[in-house]
N, C-alpha and C positions, 0 to 999 in steps of 0.2 A: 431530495436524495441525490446524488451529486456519485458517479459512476463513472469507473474509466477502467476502460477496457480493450487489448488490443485483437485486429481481427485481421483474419488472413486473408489472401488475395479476393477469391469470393465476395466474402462481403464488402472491402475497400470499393471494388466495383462498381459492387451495387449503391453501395451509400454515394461515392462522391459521383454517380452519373445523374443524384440530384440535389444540383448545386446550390443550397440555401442552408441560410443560417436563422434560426429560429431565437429571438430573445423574451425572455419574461421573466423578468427578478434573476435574484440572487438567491440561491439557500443550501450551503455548502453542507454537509451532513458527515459523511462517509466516502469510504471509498471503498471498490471492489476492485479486483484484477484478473479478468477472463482470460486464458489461457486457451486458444479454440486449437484443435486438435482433430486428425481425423487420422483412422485403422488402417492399415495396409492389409494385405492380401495375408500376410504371413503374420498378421495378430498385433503387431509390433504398432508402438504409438509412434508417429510422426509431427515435430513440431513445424507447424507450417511458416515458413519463411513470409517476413514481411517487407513491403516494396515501398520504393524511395516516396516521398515525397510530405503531406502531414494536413491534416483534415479535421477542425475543428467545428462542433455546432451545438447548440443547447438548444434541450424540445421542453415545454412544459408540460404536465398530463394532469389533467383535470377531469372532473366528473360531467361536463360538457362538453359539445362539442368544438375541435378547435376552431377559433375564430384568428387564429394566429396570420398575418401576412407574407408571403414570401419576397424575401429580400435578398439581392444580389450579392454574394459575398464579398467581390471588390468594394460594391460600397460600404459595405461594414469595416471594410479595412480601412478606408479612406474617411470615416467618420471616426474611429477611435481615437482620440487625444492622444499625440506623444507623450508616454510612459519615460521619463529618465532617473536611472537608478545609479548614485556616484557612490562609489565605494569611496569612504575616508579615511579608515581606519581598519588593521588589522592585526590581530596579533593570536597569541595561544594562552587559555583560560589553563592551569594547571593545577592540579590537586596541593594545599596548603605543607601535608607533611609526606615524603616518601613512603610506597609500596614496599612492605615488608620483603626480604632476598625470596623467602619460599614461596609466593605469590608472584610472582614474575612471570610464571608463563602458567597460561590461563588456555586447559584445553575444551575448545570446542566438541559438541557432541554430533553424533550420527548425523541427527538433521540437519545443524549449523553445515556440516561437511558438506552437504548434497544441494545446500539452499543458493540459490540463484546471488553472483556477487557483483549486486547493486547498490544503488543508492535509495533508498526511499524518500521524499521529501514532504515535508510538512508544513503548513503556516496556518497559524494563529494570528488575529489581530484583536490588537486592544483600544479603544478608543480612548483621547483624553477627555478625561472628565473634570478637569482640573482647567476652569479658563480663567480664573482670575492672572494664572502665570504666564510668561512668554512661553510658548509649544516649544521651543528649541530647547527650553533649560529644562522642564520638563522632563520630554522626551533623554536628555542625555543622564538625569538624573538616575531617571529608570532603567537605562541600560546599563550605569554604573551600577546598579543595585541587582540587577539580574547577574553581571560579571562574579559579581562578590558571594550572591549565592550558589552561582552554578558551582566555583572551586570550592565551599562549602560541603558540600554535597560528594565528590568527587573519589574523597576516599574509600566511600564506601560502594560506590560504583567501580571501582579501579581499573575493570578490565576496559571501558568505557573509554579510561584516559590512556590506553595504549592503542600499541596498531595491529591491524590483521599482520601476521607473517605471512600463512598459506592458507589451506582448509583445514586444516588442523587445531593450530593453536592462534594464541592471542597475545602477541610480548610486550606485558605490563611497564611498562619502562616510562611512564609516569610524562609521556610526550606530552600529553593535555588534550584540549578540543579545541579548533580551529573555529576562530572567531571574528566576525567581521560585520563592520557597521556602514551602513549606505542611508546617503538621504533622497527622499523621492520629491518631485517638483509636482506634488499631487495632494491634497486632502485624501483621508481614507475614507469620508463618505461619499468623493466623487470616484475613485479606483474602484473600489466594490458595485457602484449604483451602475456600472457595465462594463464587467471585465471582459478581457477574452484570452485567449490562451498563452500567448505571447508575453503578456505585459505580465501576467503572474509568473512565468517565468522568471523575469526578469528579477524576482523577490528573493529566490533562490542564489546558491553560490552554484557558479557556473559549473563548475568540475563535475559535479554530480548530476547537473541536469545532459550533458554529452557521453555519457555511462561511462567515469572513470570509473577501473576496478578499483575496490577498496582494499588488495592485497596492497601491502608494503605503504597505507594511506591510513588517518586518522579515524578512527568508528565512526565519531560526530563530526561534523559542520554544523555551525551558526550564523546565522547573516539576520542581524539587527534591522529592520526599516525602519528609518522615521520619516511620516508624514512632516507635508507642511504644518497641519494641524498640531502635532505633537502625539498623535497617533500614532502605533507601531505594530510593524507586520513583522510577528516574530517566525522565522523558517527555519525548521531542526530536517536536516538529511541524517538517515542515521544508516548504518551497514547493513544491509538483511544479512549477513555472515552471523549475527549474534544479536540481531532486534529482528523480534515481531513485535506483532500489535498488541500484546500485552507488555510487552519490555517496553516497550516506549512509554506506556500507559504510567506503568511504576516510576518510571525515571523523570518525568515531566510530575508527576505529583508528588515525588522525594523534593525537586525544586521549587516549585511552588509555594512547598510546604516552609522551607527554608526561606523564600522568597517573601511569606507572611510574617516571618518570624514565628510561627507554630511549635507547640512545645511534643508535635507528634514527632516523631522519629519513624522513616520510612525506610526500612534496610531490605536488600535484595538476598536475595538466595541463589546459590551457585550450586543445586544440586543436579543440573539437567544432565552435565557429563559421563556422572558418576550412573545417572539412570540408564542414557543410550551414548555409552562409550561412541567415537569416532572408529573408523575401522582402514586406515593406508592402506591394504591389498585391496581396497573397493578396484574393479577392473577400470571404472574409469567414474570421475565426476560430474555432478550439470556442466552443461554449459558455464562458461566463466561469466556470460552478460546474458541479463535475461533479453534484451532490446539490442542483441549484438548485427540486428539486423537492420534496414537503412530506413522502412517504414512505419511509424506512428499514427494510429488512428482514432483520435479521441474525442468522446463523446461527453455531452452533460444533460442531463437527465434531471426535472426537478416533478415530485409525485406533491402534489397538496395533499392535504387534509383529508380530502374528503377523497379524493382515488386514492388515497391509502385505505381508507375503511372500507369502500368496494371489494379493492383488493383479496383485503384480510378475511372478505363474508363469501368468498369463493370458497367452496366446497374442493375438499383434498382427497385426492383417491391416495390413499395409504392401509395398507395395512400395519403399520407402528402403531399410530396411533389418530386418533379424530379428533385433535384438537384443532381451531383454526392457524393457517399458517401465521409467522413470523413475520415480521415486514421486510425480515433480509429475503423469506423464501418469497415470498409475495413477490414484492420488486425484482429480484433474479429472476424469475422464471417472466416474469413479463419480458425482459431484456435476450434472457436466453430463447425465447419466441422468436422475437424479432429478426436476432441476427442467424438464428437457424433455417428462418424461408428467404430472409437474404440469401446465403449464402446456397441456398435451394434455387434460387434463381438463375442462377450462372452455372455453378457447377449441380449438376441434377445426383439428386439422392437413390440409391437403388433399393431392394425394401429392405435388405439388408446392413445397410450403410447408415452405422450410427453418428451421429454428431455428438460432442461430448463437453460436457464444463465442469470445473473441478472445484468446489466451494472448500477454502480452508476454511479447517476445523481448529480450536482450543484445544487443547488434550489435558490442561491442568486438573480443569473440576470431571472429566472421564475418567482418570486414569483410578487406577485402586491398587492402596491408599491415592486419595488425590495429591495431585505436585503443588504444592504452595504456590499459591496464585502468584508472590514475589518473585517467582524463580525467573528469571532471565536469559533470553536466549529463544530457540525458534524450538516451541513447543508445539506445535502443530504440526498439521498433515490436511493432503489434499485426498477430500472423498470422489470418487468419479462419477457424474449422474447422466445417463444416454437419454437420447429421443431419437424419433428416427422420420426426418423432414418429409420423408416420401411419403407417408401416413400424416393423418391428419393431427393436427397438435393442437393440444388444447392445454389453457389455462390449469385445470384440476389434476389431471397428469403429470406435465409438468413440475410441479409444485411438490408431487409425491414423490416424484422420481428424486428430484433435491433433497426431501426429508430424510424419503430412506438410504440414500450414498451419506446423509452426515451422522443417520441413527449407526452405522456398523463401523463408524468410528469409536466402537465401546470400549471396556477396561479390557474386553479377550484379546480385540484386535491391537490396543495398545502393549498388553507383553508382549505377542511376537517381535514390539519395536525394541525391546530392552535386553539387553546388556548381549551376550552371542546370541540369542535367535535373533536379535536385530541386525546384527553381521546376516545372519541366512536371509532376513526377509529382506533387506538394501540388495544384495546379491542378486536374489528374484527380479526385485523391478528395476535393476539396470540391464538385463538381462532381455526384458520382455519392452522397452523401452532404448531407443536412438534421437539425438539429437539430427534435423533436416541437413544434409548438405549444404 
Protein backbone atom coordinates (compact mmCIF):
# COMPACT_ATOMS: atom_id res chain seq x y z
CA UNK A 1 0.00 0.00 0.00
CA UNK A 2 1.77 2.91 -1.05
CA UNK A 3 0.61 6.24 1.12
CA UNK A 4 1.35 10.00 0.86
CA UNK A 5 0.66 12.17 3.03
CA UNK A 6 1.82 15.62 4.16
CA UNK A 7 2.79 16.62 7.78
CA UNK A 8 3.23 19.68 9.70
CA UNK A 9 6.15 21.10 11.45
CA UNK A 10 6.06 18.33 14.43
CA UNK A 11 6.16 15.47 12.71
CA UNK A 12 8.78 16.79 9.65
CA UNK A 13 10.92 16.89 12.88
CA UNK A 14 10.52 14.17 14.11
CA UNK A 15 10.83 11.98 11.01
CA UNK A 16 13.78 13.69 9.30
CA UNK A 17 15.91 13.76 12.82
CA UNK A 18 16.09 10.17 11.64
CA UNK A 19 17.96 10.21 8.79
CA UNK A 20 17.37 6.76 6.73
CA UNK A 21 15.88 5.37 3.95
CA UNK A 22 14.39 2.06 4.30
CA UNK A 23 13.99 -0.12 0.78
CA UNK A 24 12.14 -3.34 0.13
CA UNK A 25 10.25 -3.80 -3.17
CA UNK A 26 7.99 -2.02 -5.09
CA UNK A 27 3.98 -2.40 -4.63
CA UNK A 28 2.21 0.69 -5.65
CA UNK A 29 -1.44 0.29 -4.70
CA UNK A 30 -3.25 3.53 -3.50
CA UNK A 31 -2.83 6.58 -2.47
CA UNK A 32 -4.17 8.68 0.68
CA UNK A 33 -3.87 12.31 1.36
CA UNK A 34 -3.61 13.30 5.28
CA UNK A 35 -4.55 16.64 5.84
CA UNK A 36 -3.00 16.92 9.67
CA UNK A 37 -4.77 19.70 11.42
CA UNK A 38 -4.87 20.92 14.96
CA UNK A 39 -7.92 23.18 17.16
CA UNK A 40 -7.13 26.56 18.35
CA UNK A 41 -8.49 27.90 21.52
CA UNK A 42 -11.51 29.53 19.71
CA UNK A 43 -12.77 26.04 18.15
CA UNK A 44 -11.56 27.14 14.67
CA UNK A 45 -9.50 24.54 12.37
CA UNK A 46 -6.02 25.60 11.54
CA UNK A 47 -4.15 24.46 8.59
CA UNK A 48 -0.70 23.95 9.59
CA UNK A 49 1.96 25.53 7.43
CA UNK A 50 4.48 23.29 5.96
CA UNK A 51 8.33 24.05 5.89
CA UNK A 52 10.94 24.32 3.12
CA UNK A 53 12.81 21.55 2.17
CA UNK A 54 11.51 17.58 1.03
CA UNK A 55 12.06 14.14 2.64
CA UNK A 56 11.57 10.85 1.05
CA UNK A 57 11.71 7.12 2.47
CA UNK A 58 10.00 3.76 2.10
CA UNK A 59 9.36 1.36 5.25
CA UNK A 60 8.18 -2.15 4.67
CA UNK A 61 5.62 -3.83 7.43
CA UNK A 62 5.75 -7.17 7.70
CA UNK A 63 4.36 -9.76 10.17
CA UNK A 64 8.13 -10.09 11.53
CA UNK A 65 10.29 -8.52 12.99
CA UNK A 66 12.23 -5.81 10.78
CA UNK A 67 15.43 -7.03 9.75
CA UNK A 68 15.66 -4.08 7.48
CA UNK A 69 19.37 -2.08 7.54
CA UNK A 70 19.89 1.43 8.08
CA UNK A 71 21.23 3.28 5.15
CA UNK A 72 22.68 6.70 4.76
CA UNK A 73 20.46 8.83 2.59
CA UNK A 74 23.32 10.43 0.68
CA UNK A 75 24.29 7.25 -0.39
CA UNK A 76 21.05 6.38 -1.72
CA UNK A 77 21.20 9.35 -3.66
CA UNK A 78 24.55 8.61 -5.07
CA UNK A 79 23.52 4.92 -5.90
CA UNK A 80 20.41 5.72 -8.03
CA UNK A 81 21.04 5.73 -11.74
CA UNK A 82 20.65 8.87 -13.70
CA UNK A 83 16.87 8.90 -14.56
CA UNK A 84 16.72 11.05 -18.10
CA UNK A 85 13.47 12.01 -19.40
CA UNK A 86 13.47 14.02 -23.02
CA UNK A 87 10.33 15.35 -23.98
CA UNK A 88 9.97 15.01 -28.01
CA UNK A 89 6.86 15.61 -28.81
CA UNK A 90 3.96 17.86 -27.94
CA UNK A 91 0.98 18.84 -28.96
CA UNK A 92 -3.13 18.99 -27.97
CA UNK A 93 -5.52 15.75 -28.35
CA UNK A 94 -9.04 17.51 -29.35
CA UNK A 95 -12.42 16.12 -29.37
CA UNK A 96 -13.08 14.89 -33.29
CA UNK A 97 -16.70 16.97 -33.63
CA UNK A 98 -17.50 20.49 -31.67
CA UNK A 99 -19.24 21.04 -28.34
CA UNK A 100 -22.88 21.96 -28.98
CA UNK A 101 -23.33 26.36 -28.31
CA UNK A 102 -25.61 25.25 -25.07
CA UNK A 103 -22.98 23.21 -23.49
CA UNK A 104 -20.27 25.63 -23.35
CA UNK A 105 -20.18 26.58 -20.12
CA UNK A 106 -20.17 23.85 -17.73
CA UNK A 107 -21.10 24.74 -13.97
CA UNK A 108 -19.12 23.36 -11.26
CA UNK A 109 -20.96 22.29 -8.09
CA UNK A 110 -20.76 23.40 -4.24
CA UNK A 111 -17.79 21.01 -3.74
CA UNK A 112 -15.93 21.44 -7.03
CA UNK A 113 -16.16 25.40 -5.69
CA UNK A 114 -14.45 24.71 -2.30
CA UNK A 115 -12.13 21.72 -3.69
CA UNK A 116 -8.35 22.51 -3.35
CA UNK A 117 -6.95 23.74 -7.08
CA UNK A 118 -4.46 21.27 -7.97
CA UNK A 119 -3.12 18.96 -9.93
CA UNK A 120 -3.46 15.32 -9.02
CA UNK A 121 -0.99 12.99 -10.85
CA UNK A 122 -1.13 9.46 -11.95
CA UNK A 123 1.06 6.88 -13.66
CA UNK A 124 0.29 3.76 -14.98
CA UNK A 125 2.77 1.39 -16.56
CA UNK A 126 2.45 -1.02 -19.20
CA UNK A 127 5.11 -3.45 -20.13
CA UNK A 128 5.94 -4.72 -23.70
CA UNK A 129 4.94 -7.73 -24.21
CA UNK A 130 5.57 -7.70 -27.74
CA UNK A 131 9.39 -8.66 -28.35
CA UNK A 132 9.63 -10.06 -31.48
CA UNK A 133 9.23 -6.08 -32.61
CA UNK A 134 11.82 -3.24 -32.31
CA UNK A 135 10.55 -1.49 -28.57
CA UNK A 136 10.70 1.93 -30.41
CA UNK A 137 8.02 1.15 -33.06
CA UNK A 138 6.14 -0.52 -30.63
CA UNK A 139 6.05 1.79 -28.13
CA UNK A 140 5.15 4.77 -30.85
CA UNK A 141 2.48 2.57 -32.31
CA UNK A 142 0.88 2.49 -28.93
CA UNK A 143 0.91 5.93 -28.16
CA UNK A 144 -0.52 6.50 -31.69
CA UNK A 145 -3.38 4.36 -30.83
CA UNK A 146 -3.87 5.89 -27.27
CA UNK A 147 -3.85 9.47 -29.18
CA UNK A 148 -6.81 8.29 -31.46
CA UNK A 149 -8.79 6.83 -28.66
CA UNK A 150 -8.39 9.46 -26.26
CA UNK A 151 -10.06 12.17 -28.97
CA UNK A 152 -12.58 9.25 -29.43
CA UNK A 153 -13.89 9.49 -26.33
CA UNK A 154 -13.69 13.19 -25.78
CA UNK A 155 -17.13 14.30 -26.76
CA UNK A 156 -18.57 12.81 -24.41
CA UNK A 157 -16.42 13.87 -21.74
CA UNK A 158 -16.54 17.55 -23.04
CA UNK A 159 -16.08 19.59 -20.11
CA UNK A 160 -12.80 17.51 -19.74
CA UNK A 161 -11.61 19.01 -23.15
CA UNK A 162 -12.05 22.65 -21.76
CA UNK A 163 -10.57 24.94 -19.22
CA UNK A 164 -11.13 25.94 -15.64
CA UNK A 165 -12.22 29.78 -15.95
CA UNK A 166 -12.69 30.30 -12.02
CA UNK A 167 -14.49 28.22 -9.07
CA UNK A 168 -17.51 28.31 -10.72
CA UNK A 169 -17.66 27.21 -14.15
CA UNK A 170 -15.83 25.19 -16.86
CA UNK A 171 -15.65 26.95 -20.54
CA UNK A 172 -16.15 24.05 -22.82
CA UNK A 173 -14.45 25.53 -25.78
CA UNK A 174 -13.22 22.28 -27.12
CA UNK A 175 -9.13 23.56 -26.31
CA UNK A 176 -8.50 19.55 -26.00
CA UNK A 177 -5.92 17.91 -23.41
CA UNK A 178 -2.41 18.57 -23.39
CA UNK A 179 -0.31 15.91 -24.51
CA UNK A 180 3.24 14.98 -24.58
CA UNK A 181 5.62 12.37 -25.23
CA UNK A 182 9.17 11.79 -23.52
CA UNK A 183 11.66 8.96 -24.04
CA UNK A 184 13.47 7.47 -20.92
CA UNK A 185 17.20 6.13 -21.23
CA UNK A 186 15.87 3.30 -18.77
CA UNK A 187 14.09 -0.20 -19.08
CA UNK A 188 10.78 -0.16 -16.98
CA UNK A 189 11.87 -3.24 -15.30
CA UNK A 190 15.01 -1.47 -14.07
CA UNK A 191 13.00 2.11 -13.15
CA UNK A 192 10.43 0.30 -11.05
CA UNK A 193 12.99 -2.57 -9.49
CA UNK A 194 14.15 0.97 -7.33
CA UNK A 195 12.51 3.93 -7.62
CA UNK A 196 12.73 6.78 -5.59
CA UNK A 197 10.92 10.07 -5.56
CA UNK A 198 12.67 12.23 -7.82
CA UNK A 199 13.09 10.17 -10.86
CA UNK A 200 9.16 9.42 -10.73
CA UNK A 201 8.80 12.71 -10.92
CA UNK A 202 10.32 13.14 -13.58
CA UNK A 203 7.36 10.78 -15.51
CA UNK A 204 5.09 13.72 -14.80
CA UNK A 205 4.47 16.99 -16.90
CA UNK A 206 6.40 19.49 -14.92
CA UNK A 207 3.61 22.32 -14.45
CA UNK A 208 1.65 20.17 -12.42
CA UNK A 209 4.18 18.62 -10.23
CA UNK A 210 5.43 22.81 -8.98
CA UNK A 211 1.37 23.40 -8.04
CA UNK A 212 0.33 25.18 -11.24
CA UNK A 213 -3.15 26.46 -10.60
CA UNK A 214 -5.55 24.96 -13.08
CA UNK A 215 -7.61 28.23 -13.44
CA UNK A 216 -7.32 29.59 -16.93
CA UNK A 217 -5.15 25.84 -17.68
CA UNK A 218 -6.29 22.63 -19.40
CA UNK A 219 -8.36 19.87 -16.92
CA UNK A 220 -5.94 17.08 -18.24
CA UNK A 221 -2.14 16.71 -18.88
CA UNK A 222 -0.63 13.75 -20.50
CA UNK A 223 2.89 12.74 -20.67
CA UNK A 224 3.63 9.44 -22.70
CA UNK A 225 6.82 7.50 -21.42
CA UNK A 226 8.63 5.16 -23.29
CA UNK A 227 10.96 2.90 -22.13
CA UNK A 228 14.05 1.83 -23.66
CA UNK A 229 12.28 -1.60 -23.71
CA UNK A 230 9.19 -0.41 -25.40
CA UNK A 231 7.41 -0.19 -22.09
CA UNK A 232 5.41 2.79 -21.24
CA UNK A 233 4.70 4.86 -18.20
CA UNK A 234 1.47 6.50 -18.86
CA UNK A 235 0.82 9.84 -16.35
CA UNK A 236 -2.67 11.44 -16.31
CA UNK A 237 -2.61 14.83 -13.95
CA UNK A 238 -6.02 15.76 -13.79
CA UNK A 239 -7.83 19.12 -12.03
CA UNK A 240 -9.22 18.27 -8.51
CA UNK A 241 -11.48 21.45 -9.56
CA UNK A 242 -13.83 18.75 -11.33
CA UNK A 243 -11.90 15.09 -10.73
CA UNK A 244 -12.06 12.76 -7.93
CA UNK A 245 -11.24 9.45 -7.66
CA UNK A 246 -14.21 8.19 -8.98
CA UNK A 247 -14.15 10.85 -12.16
CA UNK A 248 -10.84 9.59 -13.00
CA UNK A 249 -12.04 6.05 -12.45
CA UNK A 250 -14.85 6.52 -15.22
CA UNK A 251 -12.73 8.52 -17.65
CA UNK A 252 -9.60 6.18 -17.85
CA UNK A 253 -12.18 3.09 -18.39
CA UNK A 254 -14.35 5.14 -21.08
CA UNK A 255 -10.65 5.11 -22.78
CA UNK A 256 -9.54 1.98 -22.39
CA UNK A 257 -12.66 0.89 -23.40
CA UNK A 258 -12.28 2.75 -26.62
CA UNK A 259 -8.69 1.80 -26.63
CA UNK A 260 -9.78 -2.21 -26.82
CA UNK A 261 -12.09 -1.44 -29.45
CA UNK A 262 -15.05 -2.68 -26.96
CA UNK A 263 -18.56 -2.44 -28.09
CA UNK A 264 -19.39 -1.10 -24.41
CA UNK A 265 -20.16 2.58 -24.39
CA UNK A 266 -19.09 4.44 -21.18
CA UNK A 267 -21.05 7.77 -20.88
CA UNK A 268 -20.66 10.20 -18.02
CA UNK A 269 -23.30 11.93 -16.06
CA UNK A 270 -23.31 15.60 -15.33
CA UNK A 271 -25.85 15.69 -12.68
CA UNK A 272 -23.66 16.75 -9.52
CA UNK A 273 -24.32 20.66 -10.22
CA UNK A 274 -27.79 20.40 -10.49
CA UNK A 275 -27.69 18.28 -6.98
CA UNK A 276 -25.19 20.83 -4.96
CA UNK A 277 -25.59 23.96 -7.04
CA UNK A 278 -22.17 26.30 -6.47
CA UNK A 279 -22.94 29.31 -4.29
CA UNK A 280 -20.58 33.06 -5.29
CA UNK A 281 -21.68 34.98 -2.01
CA UNK A 282 -19.50 31.88 -0.31
CA UNK A 283 -17.52 34.55 2.13
CA UNK A 284 -14.65 33.26 0.89
CA UNK A 285 -13.03 29.91 -0.88
CA UNK A 286 -10.16 27.07 0.03
CA UNK A 287 -7.10 28.05 -0.36
CA UNK A 288 -6.20 28.29 -4.24
CA UNK A 289 -3.10 25.49 -3.70
CA UNK A 290 -3.39 22.88 -1.54
CA UNK A 291 0.77 22.59 -1.10
CA UNK A 292 0.89 26.46 -1.42
CA UNK A 293 3.22 25.97 1.18
CA UNK A 294 7.32 25.44 0.69
CA UNK A 295 7.49 22.03 2.48
CA UNK A 296 6.81 18.31 1.12
CA UNK A 297 7.02 15.32 3.33
CA UNK A 298 6.50 12.08 1.69
CA UNK A 299 6.31 8.86 2.83
CA UNK A 300 5.96 5.07 1.21
CA UNK A 301 4.66 2.56 3.15
CA UNK A 302 4.31 -1.08 1.79
CA UNK A 303 1.86 -3.53 4.18
CA UNK A 304 2.35 -7.36 2.85
CA UNK A 305 -0.02 -9.97 2.91
CA UNK A 306 0.24 -11.07 5.82
CA UNK A 307 0.36 -7.60 8.25
CA UNK A 308 -2.61 -6.88 6.27
CA UNK A 309 -4.51 -9.91 7.82
CA UNK A 310 -3.03 -9.09 11.31
CA UNK A 311 -4.22 -5.93 10.71
CA UNK A 312 -7.87 -6.69 9.56
CA UNK A 313 -8.10 -9.47 12.79
CA UNK A 314 -7.76 -6.53 15.14
CA UNK A 315 -10.79 -5.93 17.05
CA UNK A 316 -12.84 -2.39 16.37
CA UNK A 317 -14.24 -0.55 19.25
CA UNK A 318 -17.31 0.81 17.30
CA UNK A 319 -20.44 1.07 18.15
CA UNK A 320 -21.84 1.15 14.02
CA UNK A 321 -21.05 -1.71 13.61
CA UNK A 322 -18.72 -5.25 14.45
CA UNK A 323 -17.60 -6.06 11.40
CA UNK A 324 -13.76 -6.37 10.84
CA UNK A 325 -12.01 -3.26 9.61
CA UNK A 326 -11.36 -2.30 5.95
CA UNK A 327 -7.86 -2.37 4.93
CA UNK A 328 -8.25 1.36 4.07
CA UNK A 329 -9.28 1.70 7.88
CA UNK A 330 -6.75 -0.93 8.95
CA UNK A 331 -3.79 0.80 7.11
CA UNK A 332 -4.95 4.54 8.07
CA UNK A 333 -5.16 4.09 11.49
CA UNK A 334 -1.69 2.30 11.77
CA UNK A 335 -0.31 5.61 9.81
CA UNK A 336 -2.63 7.95 11.67
CA UNK A 337 -0.75 6.26 15.10
CA UNK A 338 2.40 6.86 13.97
CA UNK A 339 2.38 10.31 12.96
CA UNK A 340 0.11 11.40 16.13
CA UNK A 341 3.00 10.36 18.83
CA UNK A 342 5.28 11.98 16.31
CA UNK A 343 3.98 14.77 16.38
CA UNK A 344 3.45 14.16 20.37
CA UNK A 345 7.08 14.30 20.52
CA UNK A 346 8.00 17.76 19.89
CA UNK A 347 5.00 19.54 20.28
CA UNK A 348 3.18 17.92 23.65
CA UNK A 349 -0.53 17.13 23.56
CA UNK A 350 -2.65 18.38 26.45
CA UNK A 351 -5.63 15.96 27.46
CA UNK A 352 -7.69 17.98 25.77
CA UNK A 353 -5.80 18.57 22.52
CA UNK A 354 -7.16 16.49 19.73
CA UNK A 355 -5.31 15.60 16.73
CA UNK A 356 -7.31 15.11 13.62
CA UNK A 357 -7.44 13.09 9.97
CA UNK A 358 -10.09 13.64 7.58
CA UNK A 359 -10.76 10.25 5.53
CA UNK A 360 -12.65 11.16 2.14
CA UNK A 361 -15.62 9.67 1.70
CA UNK A 362 -17.76 8.66 -1.89
CA UNK A 363 -21.22 10.15 -1.52
CA UNK A 364 -22.48 8.45 -4.79
CA UNK A 365 -23.70 4.94 -3.45
CA UNK A 366 -24.78 7.28 0.27
CA UNK A 367 -26.70 9.47 -1.01
CA UNK A 368 -30.74 8.80 -1.43
CA UNK A 369 -31.69 8.24 -4.36
CA UNK A 370 -27.86 7.15 -4.93
CA UNK A 371 -25.94 9.61 -7.54
CA UNK A 372 -24.92 7.46 -10.46
CA UNK A 373 -21.73 6.15 -10.05
CA UNK A 374 -20.79 7.87 -13.71
CA UNK A 375 -21.46 11.31 -12.40
CA UNK A 376 -18.43 13.27 -12.52
CA UNK A 377 -16.91 15.79 -10.60
CA UNK A 378 -15.92 16.00 -6.68
CA UNK A 379 -18.61 13.96 -4.99
CA UNK A 380 -17.22 13.53 -1.88
CA UNK A 381 -16.60 15.04 1.59
CA UNK A 382 -14.10 14.91 4.29
CA UNK A 383 -15.40 12.97 7.56
CA UNK A 384 -13.33 14.30 10.63
CA UNK A 385 -11.87 11.27 13.08
CA UNK A 386 -10.02 12.82 16.59
CA UNK A 387 -7.51 10.93 19.08
CA UNK A 388 -6.10 12.58 21.66
CA UNK A 389 -1.99 11.70 21.71
CA UNK A 390 -1.74 12.60 25.36
CA UNK A 391 -3.89 9.35 26.26
CA UNK A 392 -2.92 6.27 25.35
CA UNK A 393 -3.70 5.28 21.65
CA UNK A 394 -4.32 2.15 20.56
CA UNK A 395 -4.84 0.32 17.38
CA UNK A 396 -8.93 -0.75 18.19
CA UNK A 397 -9.83 2.85 18.91
CA UNK A 398 -8.34 4.29 16.44
CA UNK A 399 -9.81 2.26 13.80
CA UNK A 400 -13.48 3.04 15.44
CA UNK A 401 -12.93 6.54 15.69
CA UNK A 402 -12.30 6.36 11.37
CA UNK A 403 -15.30 4.11 10.91
CA UNK A 404 -17.52 6.15 12.70
CA UNK A 405 -16.54 9.90 11.24
CA UNK A 406 -17.00 7.81 7.57
CA UNK A 407 -20.58 6.07 8.97
CA UNK A 408 -22.14 9.87 9.55
CA UNK A 409 -21.42 10.57 6.18
CA UNK A 410 -25.08 9.10 5.57
CA UNK A 411 -28.01 10.05 3.04
CA UNK A 412 -29.19 12.73 6.35
CA UNK A 413 -25.86 14.37 6.34
CA UNK A 414 -25.71 14.38 2.51
CA UNK A 415 -29.22 16.73 2.05
CA UNK A 416 -27.92 19.31 4.19
CA UNK A 417 -25.16 19.36 1.19
CA UNK A 418 -27.96 19.89 -1.42
CA UNK A 419 -29.30 22.41 -3.40
CA UNK A 420 -29.98 25.94 -0.45
CA UNK A 421 -29.21 23.99 2.78
CA UNK A 422 -26.01 23.25 1.05
CA UNK A 423 -25.58 27.13 0.73
CA UNK A 424 -26.33 27.22 4.85
CA UNK A 425 -24.06 24.14 5.54
CA UNK A 426 -20.80 25.53 3.25
CA UNK A 427 -21.51 28.89 5.10
CA UNK A 428 -21.16 26.85 8.60
CA UNK A 429 -17.85 25.37 7.83
CA UNK A 430 -16.25 28.35 6.27
CA UNK A 431 -17.10 29.93 9.18
CA UNK A 432 -15.81 27.65 11.85
CA UNK A 433 -12.84 26.96 9.56
CA UNK A 434 -9.48 29.58 8.36
CA UNK A 435 -6.77 28.94 6.16
CA UNK A 436 -2.98 29.35 8.42
CA UNK A 437 -1.11 32.63 7.77
Amino acid sequence: MKWLFSAHKATKCFLHSRRYHLYNGFCPRKFLAFNLVKWSKSKQMQFIPLYSGHYYSTTTINSTESSHGLVNSETIENDHKKVDVEIFSRETIKPPSPTPNHLRTFNLSIIDQNMYDVYIPFILFFPNINKASVAADVAMKRSKHLKESLAEILPRFYPLAGKVMDNFHIECNDEGIYYTEARVNHTLTDFLGDPDDETVRGLMLQSCCIGQSSIGNYVIGIQVNIFKCGGIGLSVSVSHKIVDGQTFYIFMKAWTAAARRSSITISPSFVASQIFPNNPSLEYSAPSKLLATKMLCTKRIVFDSTALALLKAQPVTSASSSQPPTRTVATTAVVWKAVANAASKVRPFGPKSPHVIFPVVNLRKRASPPIPKESIGNIINAAAAFCFPASHLDLPTMMGELRESIAKMDSNYIETMKGEKGHETYNEIQKKTKPSD
